[in-house]
Backbone as CSV, one residue per row, in Angstrom:
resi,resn,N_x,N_y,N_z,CA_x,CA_y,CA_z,C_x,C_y,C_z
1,UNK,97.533,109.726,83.250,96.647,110.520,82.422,95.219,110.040,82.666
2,UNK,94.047,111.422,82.674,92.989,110.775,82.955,92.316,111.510,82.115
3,UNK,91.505,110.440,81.123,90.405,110.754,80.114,89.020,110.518,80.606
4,UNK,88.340,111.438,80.248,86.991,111.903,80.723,86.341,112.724,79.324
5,UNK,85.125,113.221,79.288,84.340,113.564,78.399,84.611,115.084,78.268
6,UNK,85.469,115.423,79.538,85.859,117.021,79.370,87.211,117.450,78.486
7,UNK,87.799,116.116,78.427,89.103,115.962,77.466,90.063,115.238,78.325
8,UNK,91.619,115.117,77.998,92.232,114.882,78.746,93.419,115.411,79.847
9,UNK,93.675,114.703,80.726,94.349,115.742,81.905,95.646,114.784,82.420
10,UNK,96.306,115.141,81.792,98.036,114.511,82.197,97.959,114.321,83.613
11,UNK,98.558,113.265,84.206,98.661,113.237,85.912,99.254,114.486,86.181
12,UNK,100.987,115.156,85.726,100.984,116.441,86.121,99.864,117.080,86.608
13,UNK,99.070,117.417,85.993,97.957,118.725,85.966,96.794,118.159,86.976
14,UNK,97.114,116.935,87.865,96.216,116.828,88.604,96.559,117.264,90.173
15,UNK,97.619,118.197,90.226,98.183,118.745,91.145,98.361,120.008,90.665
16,UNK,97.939,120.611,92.136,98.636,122.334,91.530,100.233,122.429,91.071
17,UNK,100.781,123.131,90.618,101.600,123.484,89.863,102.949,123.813,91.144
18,UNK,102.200,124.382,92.119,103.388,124.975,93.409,102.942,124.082,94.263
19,UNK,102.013,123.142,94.305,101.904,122.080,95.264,103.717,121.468,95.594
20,UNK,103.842,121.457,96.169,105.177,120.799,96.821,105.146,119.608,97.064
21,UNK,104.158,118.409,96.363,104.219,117.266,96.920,105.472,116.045,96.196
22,UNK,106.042,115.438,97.059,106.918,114.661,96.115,105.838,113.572,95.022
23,UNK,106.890,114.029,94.467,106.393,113.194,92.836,106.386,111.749,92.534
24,UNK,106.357,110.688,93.742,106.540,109.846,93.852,105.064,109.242,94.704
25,UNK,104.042,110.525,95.233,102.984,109.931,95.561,101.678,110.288,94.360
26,UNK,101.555,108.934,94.539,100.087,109.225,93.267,98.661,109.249,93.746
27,UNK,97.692,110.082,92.873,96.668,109.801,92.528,96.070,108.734,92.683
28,UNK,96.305,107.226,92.953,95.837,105.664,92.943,96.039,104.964,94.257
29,UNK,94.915,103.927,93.931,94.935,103.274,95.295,93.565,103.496,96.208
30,UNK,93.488,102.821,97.050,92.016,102.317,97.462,91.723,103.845,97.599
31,UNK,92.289,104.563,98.791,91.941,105.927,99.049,91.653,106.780,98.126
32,UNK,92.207,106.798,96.972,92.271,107.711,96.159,91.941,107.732,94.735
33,UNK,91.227,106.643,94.713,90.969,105.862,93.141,90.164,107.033,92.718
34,UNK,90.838,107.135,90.524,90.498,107.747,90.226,89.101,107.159,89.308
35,UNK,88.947,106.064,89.587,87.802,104.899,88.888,86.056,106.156,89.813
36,UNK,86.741,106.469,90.736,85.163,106.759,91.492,84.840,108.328,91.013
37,UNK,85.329,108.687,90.143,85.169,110.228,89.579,84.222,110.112,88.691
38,UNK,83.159,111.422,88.606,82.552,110.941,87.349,82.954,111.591,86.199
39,UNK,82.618,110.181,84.781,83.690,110.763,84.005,82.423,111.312,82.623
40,UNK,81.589,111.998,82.605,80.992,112.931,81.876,79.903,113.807,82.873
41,UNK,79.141,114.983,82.053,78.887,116.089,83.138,77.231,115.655,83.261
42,UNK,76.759,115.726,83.975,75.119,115.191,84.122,74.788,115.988,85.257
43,UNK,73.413,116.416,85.180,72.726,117.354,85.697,72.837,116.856,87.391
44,UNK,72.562,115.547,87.645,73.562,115.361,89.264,74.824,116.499,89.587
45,UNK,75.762,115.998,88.635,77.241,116.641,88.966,77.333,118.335,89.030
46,UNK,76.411,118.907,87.698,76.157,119.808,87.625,75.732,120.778,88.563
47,UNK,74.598,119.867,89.485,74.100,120.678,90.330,75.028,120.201,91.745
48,UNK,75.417,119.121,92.173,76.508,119.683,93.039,77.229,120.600,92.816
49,UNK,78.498,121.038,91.467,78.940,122.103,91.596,78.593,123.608,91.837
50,UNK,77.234,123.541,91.127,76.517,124.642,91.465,76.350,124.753,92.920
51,UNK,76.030,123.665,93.263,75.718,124.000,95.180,77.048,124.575,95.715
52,UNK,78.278,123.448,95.451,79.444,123.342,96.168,80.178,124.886,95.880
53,UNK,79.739,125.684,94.972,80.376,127.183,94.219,79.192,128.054,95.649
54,UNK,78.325,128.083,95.429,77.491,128.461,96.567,77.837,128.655,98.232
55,UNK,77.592,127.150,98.250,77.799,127.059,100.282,78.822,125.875,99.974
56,UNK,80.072,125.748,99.811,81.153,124.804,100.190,82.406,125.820,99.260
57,UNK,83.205,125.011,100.015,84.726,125.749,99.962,86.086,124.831,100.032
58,UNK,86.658,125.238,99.671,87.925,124.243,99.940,89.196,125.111,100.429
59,UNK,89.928,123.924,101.577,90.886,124.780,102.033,91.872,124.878,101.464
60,UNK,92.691,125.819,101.363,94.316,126.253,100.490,95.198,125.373,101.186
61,UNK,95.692,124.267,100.572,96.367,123.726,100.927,97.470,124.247,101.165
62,UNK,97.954,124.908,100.319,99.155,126.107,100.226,99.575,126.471,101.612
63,UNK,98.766,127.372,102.028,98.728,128.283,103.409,98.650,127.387,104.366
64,UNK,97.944,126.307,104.692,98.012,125.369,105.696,98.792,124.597,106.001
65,UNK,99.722,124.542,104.593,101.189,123.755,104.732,102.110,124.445,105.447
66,UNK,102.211,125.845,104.797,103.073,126.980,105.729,103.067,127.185,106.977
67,UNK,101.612,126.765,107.437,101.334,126.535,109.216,101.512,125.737,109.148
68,UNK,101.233,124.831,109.271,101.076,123.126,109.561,102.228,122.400,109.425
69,UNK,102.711,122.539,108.251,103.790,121.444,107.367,102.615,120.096,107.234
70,UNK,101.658,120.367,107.169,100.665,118.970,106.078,99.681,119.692,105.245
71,UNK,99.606,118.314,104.125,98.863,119.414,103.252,97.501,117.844,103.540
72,UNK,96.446,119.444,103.843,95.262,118.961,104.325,94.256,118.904,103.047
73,UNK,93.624,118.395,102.292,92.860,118.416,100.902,91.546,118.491,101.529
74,UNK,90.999,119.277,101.973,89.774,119.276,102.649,89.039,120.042,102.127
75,UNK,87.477,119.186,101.904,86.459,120.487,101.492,85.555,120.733,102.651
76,UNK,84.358,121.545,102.228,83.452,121.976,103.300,81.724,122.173,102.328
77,UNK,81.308,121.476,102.950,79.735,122.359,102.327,79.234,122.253,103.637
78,UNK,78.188,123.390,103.231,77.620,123.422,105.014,75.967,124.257,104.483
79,UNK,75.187,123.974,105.420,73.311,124.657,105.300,72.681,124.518,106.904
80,UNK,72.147,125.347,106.738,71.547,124.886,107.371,70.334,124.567,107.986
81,UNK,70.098,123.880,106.894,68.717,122.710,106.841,69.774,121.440,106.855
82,UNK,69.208,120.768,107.566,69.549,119.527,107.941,69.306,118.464,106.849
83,UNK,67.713,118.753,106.084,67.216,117.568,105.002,67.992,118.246,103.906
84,UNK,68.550,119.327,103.703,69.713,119.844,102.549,70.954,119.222,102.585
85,UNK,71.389,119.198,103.377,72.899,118.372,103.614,72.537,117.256,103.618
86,UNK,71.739,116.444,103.960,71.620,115.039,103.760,71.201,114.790,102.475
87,UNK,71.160,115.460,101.606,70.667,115.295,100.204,71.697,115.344,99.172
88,UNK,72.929,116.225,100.072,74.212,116.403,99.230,74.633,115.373,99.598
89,UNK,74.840,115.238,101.264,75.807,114.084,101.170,75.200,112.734,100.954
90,UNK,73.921,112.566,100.012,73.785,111.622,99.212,74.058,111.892,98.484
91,UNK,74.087,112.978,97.081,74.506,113.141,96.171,76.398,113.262,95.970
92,UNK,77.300,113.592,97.362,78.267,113.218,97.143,78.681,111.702,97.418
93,UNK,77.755,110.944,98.091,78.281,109.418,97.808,77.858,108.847,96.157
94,UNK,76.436,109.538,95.636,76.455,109.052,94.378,77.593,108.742,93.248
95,UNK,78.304,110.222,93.804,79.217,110.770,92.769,80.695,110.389,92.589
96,UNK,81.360,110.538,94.073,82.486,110.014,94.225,82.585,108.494,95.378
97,UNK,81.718,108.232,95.474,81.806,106.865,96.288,81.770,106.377,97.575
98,UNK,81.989,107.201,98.417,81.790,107.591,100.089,81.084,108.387,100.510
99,UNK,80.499,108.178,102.105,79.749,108.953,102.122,80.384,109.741,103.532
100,UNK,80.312,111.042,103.275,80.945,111.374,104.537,80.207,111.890,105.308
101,UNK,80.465,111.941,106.885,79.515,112.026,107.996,78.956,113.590,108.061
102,UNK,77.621,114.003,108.168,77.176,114.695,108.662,77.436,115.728,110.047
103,UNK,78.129,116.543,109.967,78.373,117.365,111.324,77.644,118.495,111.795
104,UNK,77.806,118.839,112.539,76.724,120.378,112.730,77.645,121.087,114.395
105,UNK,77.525,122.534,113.735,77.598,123.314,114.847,76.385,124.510,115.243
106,UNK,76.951,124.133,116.565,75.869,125.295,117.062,76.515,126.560,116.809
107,UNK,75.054,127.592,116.513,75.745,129.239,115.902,75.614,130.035,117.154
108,UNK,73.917,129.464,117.635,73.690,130.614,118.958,72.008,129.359,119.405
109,UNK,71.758,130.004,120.094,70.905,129.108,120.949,69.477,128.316,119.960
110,UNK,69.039,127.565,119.156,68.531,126.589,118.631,68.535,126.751,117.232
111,UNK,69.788,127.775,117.008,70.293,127.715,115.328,71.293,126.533,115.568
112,UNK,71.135,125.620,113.887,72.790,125.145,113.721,73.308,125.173,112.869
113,UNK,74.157,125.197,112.439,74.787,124.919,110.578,74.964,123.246,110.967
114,UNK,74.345,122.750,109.261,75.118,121.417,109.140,75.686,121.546,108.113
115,UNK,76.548,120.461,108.403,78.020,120.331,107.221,78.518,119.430,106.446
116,UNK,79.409,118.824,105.965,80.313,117.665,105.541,81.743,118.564,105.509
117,UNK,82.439,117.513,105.971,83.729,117.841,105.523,84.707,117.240,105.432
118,UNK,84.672,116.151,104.292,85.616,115.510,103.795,87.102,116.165,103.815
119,UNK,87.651,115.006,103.355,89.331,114.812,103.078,89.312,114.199,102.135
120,UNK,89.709,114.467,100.690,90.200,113.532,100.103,90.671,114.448,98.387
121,UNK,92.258,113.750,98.634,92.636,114.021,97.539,92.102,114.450,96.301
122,UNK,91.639,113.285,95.858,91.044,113.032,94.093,89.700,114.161,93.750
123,UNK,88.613,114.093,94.536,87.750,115.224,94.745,88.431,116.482,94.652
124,UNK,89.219,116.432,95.783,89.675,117.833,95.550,89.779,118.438,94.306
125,UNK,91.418,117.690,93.894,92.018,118.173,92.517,91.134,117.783,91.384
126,UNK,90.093,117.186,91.325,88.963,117.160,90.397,88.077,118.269,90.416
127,UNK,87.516,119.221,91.486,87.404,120.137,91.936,87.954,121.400,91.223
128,UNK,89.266,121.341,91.788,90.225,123.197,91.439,90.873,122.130,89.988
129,UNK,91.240,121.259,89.668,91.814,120.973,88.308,90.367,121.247,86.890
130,UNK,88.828,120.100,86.817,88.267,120.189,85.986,87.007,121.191,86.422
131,UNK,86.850,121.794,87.148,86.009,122.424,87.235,86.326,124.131,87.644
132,UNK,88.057,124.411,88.167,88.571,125.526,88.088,88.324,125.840,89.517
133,UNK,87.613,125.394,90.262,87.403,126.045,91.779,88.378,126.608,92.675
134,UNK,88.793,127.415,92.724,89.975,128.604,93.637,90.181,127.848,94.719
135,UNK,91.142,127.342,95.489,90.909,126.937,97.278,91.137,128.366,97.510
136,UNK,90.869,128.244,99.068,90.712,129.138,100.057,89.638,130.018,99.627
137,UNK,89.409,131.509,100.109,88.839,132.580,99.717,88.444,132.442,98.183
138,UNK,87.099,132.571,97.968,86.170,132.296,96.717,85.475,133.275,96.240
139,UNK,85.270,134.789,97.125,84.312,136.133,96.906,84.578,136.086,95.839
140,UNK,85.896,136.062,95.231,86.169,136.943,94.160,86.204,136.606,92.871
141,UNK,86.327,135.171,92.928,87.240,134.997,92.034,86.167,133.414,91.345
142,UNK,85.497,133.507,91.580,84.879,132.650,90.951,83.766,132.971,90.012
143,UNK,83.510,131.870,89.276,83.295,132.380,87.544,82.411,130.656,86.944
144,UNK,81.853,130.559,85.951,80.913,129.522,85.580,82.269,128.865,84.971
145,UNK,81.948,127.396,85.145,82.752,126.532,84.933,82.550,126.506,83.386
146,UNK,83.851,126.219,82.733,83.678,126.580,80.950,83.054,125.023,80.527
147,UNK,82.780,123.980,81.721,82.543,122.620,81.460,80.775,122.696,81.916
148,UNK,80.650,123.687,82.451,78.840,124.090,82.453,78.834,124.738,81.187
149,UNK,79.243,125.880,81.024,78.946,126.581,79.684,78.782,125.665,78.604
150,UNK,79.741,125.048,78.516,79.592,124.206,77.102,78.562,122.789,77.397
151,UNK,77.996,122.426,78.365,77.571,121.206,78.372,76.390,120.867,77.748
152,UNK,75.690,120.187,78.331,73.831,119.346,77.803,72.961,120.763,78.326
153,UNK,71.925,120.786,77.397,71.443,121.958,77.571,70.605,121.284,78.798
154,UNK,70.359,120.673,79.510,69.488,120.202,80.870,71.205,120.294,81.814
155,UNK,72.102,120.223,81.678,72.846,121.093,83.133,72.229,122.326,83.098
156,UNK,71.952,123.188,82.326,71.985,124.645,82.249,70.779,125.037,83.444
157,UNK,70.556,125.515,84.534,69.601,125.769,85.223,69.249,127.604,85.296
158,UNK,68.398,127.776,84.948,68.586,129.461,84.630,67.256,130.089,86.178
């Protein structure tokens, strides 16, 4: 069980529901510590999600298992401004504790996107568990987090 300022969240519920993972691997442990989450909402966190609802995505683990047979917990943010992504992926080492490497692809001849694109469990399901974020495909179906709505009136950015 993990208590935070948003309430509390049974280990169950820190997995999707049709996730297929055996129930014998946890949440804990160097990789996956749930100590590096942050545990109330502050205009930092705030505005990553706002970014990460924007330009980042997460993959359906679901569907990638069905290809794959592994379930990949991977997110994505991507810009491309270069001093933008280096600003997240300071603000995602602030937040969850690592910092993950900077990538970039080329689009067409002296455009690039840059990116991050972590792996990691605990983010994730902190992600689609307290903040509601859909994996895969996002057009549709995304909506203000009821943990923005209700928060410090300085998350609120209008």
């Amino acid at each position: 069980m993990v208590t935070t300022s948003y309430g509390t969240v049974p280990n169950a519920e820190l997995m999707l529901p049709s996730f297929p993972l055996d129930p014998s691997v946890k949440l804990t442990g160097n990789k996956h510590s749930l100590s590096n989450l942050p545990d109330k909402l502050t205009p930092a966190l705030a505005y990553f999600v706002g970014y990460f609802y924007g330009d980042g995505g997460l993959k359906d683990i679901q569907r990638t298992f069905a290809k794959t047979r592994r379930f990949e917990c991977k997110l994505i943010i991507a810009d491309e401004f270069e001093i933008q992504i280096k600003i997240i992926q300071k603000l995602f080492q602030n937040l969850f504790g690592f910092k993950p490497p900077i990538r970039y692809e080329r689009i067409s001849k002296g455009e690039r996107t840059y990116y991050i694109n972590p792996t990691n469990k605990t983010v994730y399901f902190f992600l689609t568990n307290i903040f509601e974020l859909p994996p895969g495909p996002k057009s549709d179906r995304l909506k203000v987090p009821r943990q923005i709505l209700v928060g410090e009136r300085e998350t609120h950015t209008f």
